[in-house]
C-alpha positions as CSV (number, residue, x, y, z in Angstrom):
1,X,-56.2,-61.4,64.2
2,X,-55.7,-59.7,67.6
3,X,-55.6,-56.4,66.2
4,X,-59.0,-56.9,64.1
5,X,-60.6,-58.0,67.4
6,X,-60.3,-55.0,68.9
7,X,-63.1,-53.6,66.6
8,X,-64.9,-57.3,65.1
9,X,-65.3,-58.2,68.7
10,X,-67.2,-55.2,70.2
11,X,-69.4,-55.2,66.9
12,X,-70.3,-58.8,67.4
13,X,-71.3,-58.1,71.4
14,X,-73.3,-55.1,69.8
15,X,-75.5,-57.0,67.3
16,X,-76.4,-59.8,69.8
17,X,-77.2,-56.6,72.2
18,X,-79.5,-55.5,70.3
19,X,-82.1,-58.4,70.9
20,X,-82.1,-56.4,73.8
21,X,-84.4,-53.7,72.4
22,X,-86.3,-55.6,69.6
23,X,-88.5,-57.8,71.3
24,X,-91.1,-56.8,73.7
25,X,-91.5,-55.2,75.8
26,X,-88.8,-52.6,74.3
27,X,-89.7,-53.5,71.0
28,X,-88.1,-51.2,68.8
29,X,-88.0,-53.3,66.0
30,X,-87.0,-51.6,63.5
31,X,-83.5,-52.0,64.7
32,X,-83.8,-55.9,64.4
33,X,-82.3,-56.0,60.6
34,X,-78.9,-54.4,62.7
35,X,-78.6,-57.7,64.6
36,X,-77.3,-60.1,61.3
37,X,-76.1,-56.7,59.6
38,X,-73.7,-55.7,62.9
39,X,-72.4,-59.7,63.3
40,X,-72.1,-59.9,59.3
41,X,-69.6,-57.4,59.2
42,X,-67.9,-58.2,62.3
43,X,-67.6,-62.0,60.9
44,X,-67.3,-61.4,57.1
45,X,-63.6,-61.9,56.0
46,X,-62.9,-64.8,58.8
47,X,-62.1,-68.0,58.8
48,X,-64.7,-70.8,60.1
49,X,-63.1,-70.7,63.3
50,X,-62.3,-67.0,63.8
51,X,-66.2,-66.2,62.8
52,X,-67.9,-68.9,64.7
53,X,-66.1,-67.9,68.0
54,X,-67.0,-64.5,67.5
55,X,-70.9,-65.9,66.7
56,X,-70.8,-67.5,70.0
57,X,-70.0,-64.2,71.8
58,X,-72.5,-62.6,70.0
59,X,-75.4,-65.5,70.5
60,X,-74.7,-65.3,74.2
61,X,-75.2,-61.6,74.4
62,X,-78.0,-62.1,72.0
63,X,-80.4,-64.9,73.8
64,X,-78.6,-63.5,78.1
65,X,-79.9,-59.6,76.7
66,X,-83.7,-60.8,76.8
67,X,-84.4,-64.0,78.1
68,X,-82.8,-62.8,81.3
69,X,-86.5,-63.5,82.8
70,X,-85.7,-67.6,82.8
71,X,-83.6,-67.0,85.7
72,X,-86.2,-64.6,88.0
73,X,-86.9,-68.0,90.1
74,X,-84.2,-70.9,88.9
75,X,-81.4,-69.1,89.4
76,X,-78.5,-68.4,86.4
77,X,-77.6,-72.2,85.7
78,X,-81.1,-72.6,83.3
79,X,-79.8,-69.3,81.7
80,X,-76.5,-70.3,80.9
81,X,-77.1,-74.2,79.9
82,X,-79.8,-72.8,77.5
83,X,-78.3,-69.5,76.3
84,X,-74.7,-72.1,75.9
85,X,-77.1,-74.3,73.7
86,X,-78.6,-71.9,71.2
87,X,-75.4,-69.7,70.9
88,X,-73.5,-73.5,69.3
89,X,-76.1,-73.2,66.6
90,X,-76.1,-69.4,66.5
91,X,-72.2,-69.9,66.5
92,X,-72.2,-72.4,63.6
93,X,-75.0,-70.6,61.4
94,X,-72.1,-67.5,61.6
95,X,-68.9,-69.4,60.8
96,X,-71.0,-71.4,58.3
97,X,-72.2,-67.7,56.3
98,X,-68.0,-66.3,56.8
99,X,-66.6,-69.8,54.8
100,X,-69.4,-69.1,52.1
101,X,-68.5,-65.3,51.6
102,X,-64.5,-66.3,51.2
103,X,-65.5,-69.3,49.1
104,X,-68.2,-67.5,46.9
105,X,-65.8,-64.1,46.6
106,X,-69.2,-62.2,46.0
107,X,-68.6,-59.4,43.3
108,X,-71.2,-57.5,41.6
109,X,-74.7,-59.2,41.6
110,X,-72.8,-62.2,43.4
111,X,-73.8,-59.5,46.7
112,X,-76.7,-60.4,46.3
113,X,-76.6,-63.9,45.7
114,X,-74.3,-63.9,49.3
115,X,-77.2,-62.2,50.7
116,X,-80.1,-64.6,49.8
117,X,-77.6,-67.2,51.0
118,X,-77.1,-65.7,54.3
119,X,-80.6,-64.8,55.1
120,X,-81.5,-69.0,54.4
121,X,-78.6,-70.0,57.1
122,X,-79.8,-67.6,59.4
123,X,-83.4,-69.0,59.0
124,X,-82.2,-72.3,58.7
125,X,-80.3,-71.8,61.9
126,X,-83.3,-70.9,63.5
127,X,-85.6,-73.6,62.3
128,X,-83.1,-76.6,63.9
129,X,-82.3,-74.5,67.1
130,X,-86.4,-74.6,67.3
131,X,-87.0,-78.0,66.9
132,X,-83.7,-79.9,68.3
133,X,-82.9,-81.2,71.1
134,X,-85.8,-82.2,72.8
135,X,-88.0,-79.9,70.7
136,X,-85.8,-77.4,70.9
137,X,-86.0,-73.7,72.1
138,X,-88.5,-72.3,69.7
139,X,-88.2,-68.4,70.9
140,X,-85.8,-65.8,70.2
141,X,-86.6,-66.0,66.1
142,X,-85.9,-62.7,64.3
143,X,-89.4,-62.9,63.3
144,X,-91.1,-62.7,66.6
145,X,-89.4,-59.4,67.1
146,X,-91.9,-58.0,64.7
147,X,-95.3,-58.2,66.1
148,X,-96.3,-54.9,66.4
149,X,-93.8,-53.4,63.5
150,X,-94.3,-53.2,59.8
151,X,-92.9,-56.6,58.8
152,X,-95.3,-59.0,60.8
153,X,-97.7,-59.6,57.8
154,X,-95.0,-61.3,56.4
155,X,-96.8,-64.0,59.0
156,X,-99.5,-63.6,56.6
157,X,-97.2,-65.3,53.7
158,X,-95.0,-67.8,55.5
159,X,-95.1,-67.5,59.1
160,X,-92.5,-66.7,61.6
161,X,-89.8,-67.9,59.8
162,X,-91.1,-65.9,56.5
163,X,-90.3,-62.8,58.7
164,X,-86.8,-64.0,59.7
165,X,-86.1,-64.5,56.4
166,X,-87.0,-61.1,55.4
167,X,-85.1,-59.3,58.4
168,X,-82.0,-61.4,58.0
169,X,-81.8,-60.7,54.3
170,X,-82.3,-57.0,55.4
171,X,-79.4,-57.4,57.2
172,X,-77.4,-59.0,55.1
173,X,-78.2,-56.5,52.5
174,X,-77.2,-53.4,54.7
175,X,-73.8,-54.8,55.6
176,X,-73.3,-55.5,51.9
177,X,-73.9,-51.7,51.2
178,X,-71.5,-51.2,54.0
179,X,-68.7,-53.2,52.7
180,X,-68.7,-53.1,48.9
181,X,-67.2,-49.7,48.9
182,X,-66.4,-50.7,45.0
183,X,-70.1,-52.0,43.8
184,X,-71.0,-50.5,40.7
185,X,-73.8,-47.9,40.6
186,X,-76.5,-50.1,39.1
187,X,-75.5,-53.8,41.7
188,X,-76.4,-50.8,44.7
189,X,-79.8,-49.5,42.8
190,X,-80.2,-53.4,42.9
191,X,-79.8,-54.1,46.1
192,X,-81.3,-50.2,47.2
193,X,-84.5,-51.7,45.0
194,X,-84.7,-55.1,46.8
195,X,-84.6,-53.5,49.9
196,X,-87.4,-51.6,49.2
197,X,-89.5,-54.0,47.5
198,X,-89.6,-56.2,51.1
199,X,-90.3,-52.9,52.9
200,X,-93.3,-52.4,50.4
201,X,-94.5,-55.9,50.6
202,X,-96.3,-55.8,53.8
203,X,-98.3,-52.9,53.0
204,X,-100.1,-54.8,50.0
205,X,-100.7,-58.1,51.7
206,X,-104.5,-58.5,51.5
207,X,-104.9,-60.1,55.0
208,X,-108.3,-61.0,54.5
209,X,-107.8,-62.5,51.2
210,X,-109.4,-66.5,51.5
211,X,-110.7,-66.2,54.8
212,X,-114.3,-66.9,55.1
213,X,-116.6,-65.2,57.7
214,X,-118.2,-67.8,59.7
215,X,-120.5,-65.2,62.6
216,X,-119.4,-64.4,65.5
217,X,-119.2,-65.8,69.0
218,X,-119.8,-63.8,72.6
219,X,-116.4,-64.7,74.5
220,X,-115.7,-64.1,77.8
221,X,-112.0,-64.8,79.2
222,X,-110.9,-64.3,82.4
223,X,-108.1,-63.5,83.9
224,X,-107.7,-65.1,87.6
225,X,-104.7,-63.1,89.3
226,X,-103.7,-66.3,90.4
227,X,-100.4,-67.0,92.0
228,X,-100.2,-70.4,90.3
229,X,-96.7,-69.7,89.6
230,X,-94.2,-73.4,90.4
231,X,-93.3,-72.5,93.5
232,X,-96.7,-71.4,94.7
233,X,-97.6,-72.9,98.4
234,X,-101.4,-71.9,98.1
235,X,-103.7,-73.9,100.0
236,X,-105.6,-76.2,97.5
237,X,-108.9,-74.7,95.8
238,X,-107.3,-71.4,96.2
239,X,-106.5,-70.9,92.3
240,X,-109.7,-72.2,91.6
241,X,-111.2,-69.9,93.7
242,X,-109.8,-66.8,92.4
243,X,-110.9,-67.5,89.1
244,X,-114.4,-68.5,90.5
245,X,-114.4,-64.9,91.9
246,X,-112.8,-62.8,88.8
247,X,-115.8,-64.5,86.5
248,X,-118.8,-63.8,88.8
249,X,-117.2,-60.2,90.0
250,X,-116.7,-59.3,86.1
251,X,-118.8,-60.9,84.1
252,X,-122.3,-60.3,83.8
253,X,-125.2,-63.2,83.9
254,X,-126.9,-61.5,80.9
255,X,-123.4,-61.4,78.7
256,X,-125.5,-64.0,76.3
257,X,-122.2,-66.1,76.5
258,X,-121.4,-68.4,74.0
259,X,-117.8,-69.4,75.5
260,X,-115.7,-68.8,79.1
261,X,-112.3,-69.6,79.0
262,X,-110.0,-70.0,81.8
263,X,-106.5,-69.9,81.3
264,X,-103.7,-73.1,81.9
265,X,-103.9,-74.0,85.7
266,X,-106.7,-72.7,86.2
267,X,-108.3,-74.8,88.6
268,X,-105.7,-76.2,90.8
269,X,-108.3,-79.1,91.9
270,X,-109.0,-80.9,88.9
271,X,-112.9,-81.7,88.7
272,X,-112.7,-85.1,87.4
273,X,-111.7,-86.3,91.0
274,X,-112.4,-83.6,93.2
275,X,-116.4,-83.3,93.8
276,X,-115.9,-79.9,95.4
277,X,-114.3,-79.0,92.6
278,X,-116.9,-80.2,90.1
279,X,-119.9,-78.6,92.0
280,X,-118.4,-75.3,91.5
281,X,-117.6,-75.6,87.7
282,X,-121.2,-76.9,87.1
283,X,-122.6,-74.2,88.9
284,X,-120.8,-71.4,87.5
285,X,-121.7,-73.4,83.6
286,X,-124.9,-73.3,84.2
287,X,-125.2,-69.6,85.7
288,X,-123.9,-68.4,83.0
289,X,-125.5,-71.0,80.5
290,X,-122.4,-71.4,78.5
291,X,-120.0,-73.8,78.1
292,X,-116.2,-73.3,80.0
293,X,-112.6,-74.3,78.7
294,X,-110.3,-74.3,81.4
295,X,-106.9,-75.5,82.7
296,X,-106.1,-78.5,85.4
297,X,-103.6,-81.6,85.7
298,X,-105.4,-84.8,85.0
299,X,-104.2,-88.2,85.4
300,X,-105.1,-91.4,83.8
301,X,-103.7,-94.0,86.2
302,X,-100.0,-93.5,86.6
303,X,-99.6,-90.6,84.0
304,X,-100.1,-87.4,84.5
305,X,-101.4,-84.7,81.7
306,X,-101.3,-81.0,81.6
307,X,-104.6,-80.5,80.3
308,X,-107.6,-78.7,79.2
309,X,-111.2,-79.8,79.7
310,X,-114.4,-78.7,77.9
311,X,-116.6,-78.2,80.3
312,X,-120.8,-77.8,79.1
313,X,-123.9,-76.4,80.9
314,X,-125.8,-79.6,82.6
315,X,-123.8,-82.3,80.6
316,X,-120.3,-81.9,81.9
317,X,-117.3,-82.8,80.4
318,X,-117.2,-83.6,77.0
319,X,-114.0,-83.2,75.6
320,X,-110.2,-82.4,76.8
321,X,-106.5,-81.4,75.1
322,X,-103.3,-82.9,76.8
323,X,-100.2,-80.5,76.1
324,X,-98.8,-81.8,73.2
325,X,-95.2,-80.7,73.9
326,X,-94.5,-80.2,77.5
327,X,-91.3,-78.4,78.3
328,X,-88.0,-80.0,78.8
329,X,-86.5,-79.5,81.9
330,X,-89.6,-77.9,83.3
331,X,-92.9,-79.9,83.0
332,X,-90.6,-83.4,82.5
333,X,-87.1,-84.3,82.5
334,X,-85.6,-86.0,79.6
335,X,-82.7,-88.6,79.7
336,X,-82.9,-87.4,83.7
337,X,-80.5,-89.3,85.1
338,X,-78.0,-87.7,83.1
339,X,-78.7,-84.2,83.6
340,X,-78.9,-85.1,86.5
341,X,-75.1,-85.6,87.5
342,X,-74.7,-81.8,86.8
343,X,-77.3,-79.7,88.2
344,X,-79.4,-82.4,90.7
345,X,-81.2,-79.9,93.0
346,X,-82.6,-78.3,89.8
347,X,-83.2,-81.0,88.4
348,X,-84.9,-82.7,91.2
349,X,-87.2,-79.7,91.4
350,X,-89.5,-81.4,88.1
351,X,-90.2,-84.1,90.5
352,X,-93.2,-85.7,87.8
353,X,-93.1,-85.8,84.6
354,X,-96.2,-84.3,82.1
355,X,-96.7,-87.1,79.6
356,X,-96.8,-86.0,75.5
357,X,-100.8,-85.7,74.5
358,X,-102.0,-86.9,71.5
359,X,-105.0,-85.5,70.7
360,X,-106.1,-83.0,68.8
361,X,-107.3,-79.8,70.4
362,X,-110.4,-79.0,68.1
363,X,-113.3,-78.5,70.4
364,X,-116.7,-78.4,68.5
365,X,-118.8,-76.5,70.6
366,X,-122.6,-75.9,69.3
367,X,-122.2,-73.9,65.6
368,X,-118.7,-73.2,65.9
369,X,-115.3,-75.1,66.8
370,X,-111.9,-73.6,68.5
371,X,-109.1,-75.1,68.6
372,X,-106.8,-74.4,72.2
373,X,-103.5,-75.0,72.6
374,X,-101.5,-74.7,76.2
375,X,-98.6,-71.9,77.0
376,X,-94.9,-72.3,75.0
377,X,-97.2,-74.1,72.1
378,X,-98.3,-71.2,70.7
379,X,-94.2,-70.7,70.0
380,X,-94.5,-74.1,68.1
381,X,-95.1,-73.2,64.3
382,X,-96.9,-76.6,63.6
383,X,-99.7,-76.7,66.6
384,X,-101.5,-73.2,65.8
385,X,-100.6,-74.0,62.1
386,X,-102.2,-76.9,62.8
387,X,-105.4,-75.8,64.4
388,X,-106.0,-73.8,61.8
389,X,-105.9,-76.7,59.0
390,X,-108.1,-79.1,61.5
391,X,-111.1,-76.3,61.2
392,X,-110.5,-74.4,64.3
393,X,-112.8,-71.0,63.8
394,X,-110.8,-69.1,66.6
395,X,-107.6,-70.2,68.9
396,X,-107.5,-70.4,72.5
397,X,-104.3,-69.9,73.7
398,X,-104.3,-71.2,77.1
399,X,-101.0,-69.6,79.6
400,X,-99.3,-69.7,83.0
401,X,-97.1,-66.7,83.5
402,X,-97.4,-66.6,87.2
403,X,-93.6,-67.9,87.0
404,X,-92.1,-65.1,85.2
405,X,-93.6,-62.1,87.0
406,X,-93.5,-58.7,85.4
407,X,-90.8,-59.7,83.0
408,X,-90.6,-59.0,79.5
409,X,-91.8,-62.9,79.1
410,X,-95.6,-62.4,79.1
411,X,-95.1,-59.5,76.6
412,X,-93.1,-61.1,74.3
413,X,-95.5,-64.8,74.5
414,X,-98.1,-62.0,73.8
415,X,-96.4,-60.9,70.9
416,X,-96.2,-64.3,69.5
417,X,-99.7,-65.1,70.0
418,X,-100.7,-61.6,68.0
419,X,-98.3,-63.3,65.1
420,X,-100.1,-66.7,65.2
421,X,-103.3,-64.5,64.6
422,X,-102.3,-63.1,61.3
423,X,-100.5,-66.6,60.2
424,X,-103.9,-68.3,61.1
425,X,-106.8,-65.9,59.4
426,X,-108.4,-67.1,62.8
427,X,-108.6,-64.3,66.1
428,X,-106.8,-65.6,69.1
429,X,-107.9,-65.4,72.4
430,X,-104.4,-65.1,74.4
431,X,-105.7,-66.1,78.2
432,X,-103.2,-65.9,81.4
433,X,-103.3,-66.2,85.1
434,X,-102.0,-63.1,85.6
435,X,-101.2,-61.4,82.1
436,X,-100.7,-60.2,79.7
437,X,-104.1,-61.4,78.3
438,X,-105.5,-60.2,75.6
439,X,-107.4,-61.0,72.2
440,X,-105.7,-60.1,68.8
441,X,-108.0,-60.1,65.3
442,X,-106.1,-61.9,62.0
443,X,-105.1,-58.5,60.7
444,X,-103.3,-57.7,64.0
445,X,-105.2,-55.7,65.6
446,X,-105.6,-56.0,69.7
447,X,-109.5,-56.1,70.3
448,X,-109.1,-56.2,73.9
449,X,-106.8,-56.5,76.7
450,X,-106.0,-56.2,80.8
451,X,-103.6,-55.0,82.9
452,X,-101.0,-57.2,84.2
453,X,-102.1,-58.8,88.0
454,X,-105.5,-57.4,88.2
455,X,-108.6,-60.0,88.3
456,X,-110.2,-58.6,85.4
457,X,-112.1,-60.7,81.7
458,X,-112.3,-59.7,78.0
459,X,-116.0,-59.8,77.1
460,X,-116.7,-59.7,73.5
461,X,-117.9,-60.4,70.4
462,X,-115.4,-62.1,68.8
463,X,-115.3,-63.1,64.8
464,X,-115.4,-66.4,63.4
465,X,-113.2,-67.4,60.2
466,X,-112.9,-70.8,57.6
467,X,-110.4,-70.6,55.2
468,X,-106.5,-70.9,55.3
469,X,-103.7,-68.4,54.7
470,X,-100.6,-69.1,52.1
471,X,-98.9,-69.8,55.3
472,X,-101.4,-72.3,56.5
473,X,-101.6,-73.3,53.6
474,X,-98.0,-73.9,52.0
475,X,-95.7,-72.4,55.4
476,X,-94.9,-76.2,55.6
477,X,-92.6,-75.9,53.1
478,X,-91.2,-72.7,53.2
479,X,-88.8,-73.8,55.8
480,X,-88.1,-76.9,53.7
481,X,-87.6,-74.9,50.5
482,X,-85.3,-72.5,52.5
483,X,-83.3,-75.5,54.2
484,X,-83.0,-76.8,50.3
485,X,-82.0,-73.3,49.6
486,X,-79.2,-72.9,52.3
487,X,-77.7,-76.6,51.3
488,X,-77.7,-75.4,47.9
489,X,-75.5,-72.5,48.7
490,X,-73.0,-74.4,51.1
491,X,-72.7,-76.7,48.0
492,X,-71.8,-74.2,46.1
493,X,-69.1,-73.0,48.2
494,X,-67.6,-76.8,48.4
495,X,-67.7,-77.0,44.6
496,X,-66.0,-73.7,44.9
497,X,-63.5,-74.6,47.0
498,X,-62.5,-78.5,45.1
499,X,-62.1,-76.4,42.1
């Protein structure tokens, strides 16, 4: 065992490296297929144990590599707790995929069998690591790697996790070439042939196919430069302000506006108790004649909501959207006085707690409706997915990156919002404080973005779609077929093993 370390253990540290230089803003991801292909073969032909300690090594290099950015302001403890967290599952998913390859003795087309098998662990792995605890960490998929690379239409069919599943079996496919030196001629034309068949894929999806025009809609979304960041010491109004400011200085009264949007915190004086507040919103409404969606904190007695308001021309306020799925450990604390026994000056740092919204954020807005969402829950497959269903015509997707500064965070959020557009058939109007904002078209396309930190707004004519994609549509139960799929397998190799 030692002496296979010295070469399974580099190549395990090397695939989790690699996450490194797939996501944004590096994004060379056409390497991400090398991630499960290098762990495979450093794991394939251990034990349970042997391969799921060498996953954990390789799921901390993975998530350290490029989430680095969640320590720029908290420090390394966040990193580490987290990055520990997600590298147990990534661990398990390995070892798990190692006992099926020694239990299912793949020979012939059984290499290919191994490889749907791993690719549906791997996915599967993902899917709980996004969802549990707490919610879960829903970054860092495979799938989100490939937003401006040849495999993201795959969004098209099945969402994220459709793409994971197509670069993991990728993967799992190369090492298989790699390490069945004795594979007859025709099982590697097989495997050669299913290889290319999910390269050619994405070129034939017909993104348009059962979307619906619905006309267009004159947006303009501005970008504040606002240091609304957590530890921002601003004097109050000041956020406000800027944004105020970015909207009059860019945005011109004869834009024939049909919708401003704002981004989350926006307005660091919320307008449903601050008059001051108020008096500026329904001026700058009624300047412009248009209706604004914008960030603030609300409260309805004791709780407090991270919310978005719709804000119309000479009415006011006619409809809001709570955050559906604050973040743990950083817009509320769960189970807080245990946590806090280990870390209490970070912990005490959240001192309030964001309550869970529960309604839906469709906002019907004179001949057209959007449907917003707020910052990480545009990572949440089911809330954009969900939008979509509810008869959202576009997606506002509402962000605070003042936090992260010019980390590769804000491009790789980006890169999940220009995924969500081609999952949806619906554009999606990607708004920050201070970047990167942009607007992304359901066939992937960017129709307009700003630099990073500069007051700046996105005017434009921006299309309006009905209709749902396959993964709208059915990307429900792709992850539910694939979990089926991956309990299927690990059946298998238990039936394998009694016999």
């Amino acid at each position: 065992m030692i002496k296979q370390l010295v070469w399974r253990l580099p190549l395990a540290i090397a695939g989790g490296l690699v996450g490194l230089w797939i996501f944004p803003t590096e994004q060379i991801w056409i390497l991400a297929p090398l991630v499960p292909a290098l762990i495979l073969l450093a794991t394939l032909g251990l034990g349970f144990t042997g391969a799921t300690s060498l996953g954990f090594i390789a799921g901390q290099a993975f998530y350290i590599s490029h989430i680095e950015w969640l320590s720029l302001y908290l420090g390394p403890i966040p990193l580490i707790a987290l990055s520990t967290l997600m590298s147990i599952y990534f661990s398990l998913g390995v070892g798990l995929t190692a006992w099926l390859f020694k239990k299912m003795k793949p020979k012939r087309r059984g290499w290919i069998s191994f490889s749907l098998a791993a690719a549906s662990i791997w996915t599967l792995r993902e899917w709980i690591g996004s969802n549990f605890p707490y919610g879960g960490f829903p970054w860092s998929r495979l799938g989100m790697s490939q937003a401006n690379g040849w495999f993201a239409n795959y969004a098209w069919w099945g969402g994220i996790s459709a793409i994971s599943f197509v670069i993991a079996l990728l993967g799992s496919l190369i090492a298989v070439l790699v390490l069945s030196k004795g594979l007859p001629r025709a099982s590697r034309l097989a495997t050669s042939a299913i290889a290319g068949f999910l390269i050619v894929v994405p070129a034939l999806t017909p993104l348009t196919w059962g979307l619906e025009p619905a006309g267009q809609i004159t947006v303009a979304a501005v970008q504040g430069n606002a240091n609304a960041g957590l530890f921002s010491n601003l004097s109050r109004g000041t956020i406000l302000q800027n944004h105020l400011d970015a909207t009059y200085q860019n945005v011109p009264q004869d834009s024939n506006l049909d919708l401003i949007v704002w981004p989350e915190n926006a307005s660091d004086l919320s307008p449903l108790t601050s008059a001051a507040a108020r008096a500026e919103i329904e001026k700058l409404t009624e300047y412009y004649s248009a209706p604004l969606v914008f960030g603030t904190i609300t409260s309805r007695g004791e709780e407090i909501f991270n919310s978005t308001l719709l804000w119309e021309p000479g009415v006011g306020p006619t409809d809001y959207y709570d955050k559906k799925r604050p973040v743990p450990f950083a817009e509320y604390v769960p189970d807080r006085e245990f946590w806090r026994q280990f870390a209490p000056d970070l912990i005490d740092l959240v001192a309030r707690g964001y309550l869970f919204g529960t309604r839906d954020g469709i906002y019907d807005i004179d001949s057209f409706s959007a449907g917003t969402l707020i910052c990480f829950e545009i990572a949440e497959d089911d809330i954009p997915r969900g939008l979509a269903i509810e008869g959202a015509q576009v997606i506002l997707s509402q962000t605070n990156n003042a936090d992260f500064g010019y980390s590769d965070e804000t491009y790789q959020q980006a890169a999940i919002a220009k995924l969500r557009a081609i999952e949806t058939g619906r554009a999606v109007v990607n708004i920050s404080t201070v970047g990167l904002s942009a607007i992304y078209l359901p066939d992937g396309t960017t129709l307009d973005q700003v630099p990073w930190f500069e007051p700046r707004a996105m005017v434009q004519e921006v299309p309006l779609f009905d209709g749902w994609t396959p993964a709208t549509s059915f990307g429900i139960w792709f992850d539910a077929l694939n979990a089926l799929a991956a309990v299927i397998a690990i059946g298998v190799g238990l039936f394998r093993r009694s016999r």
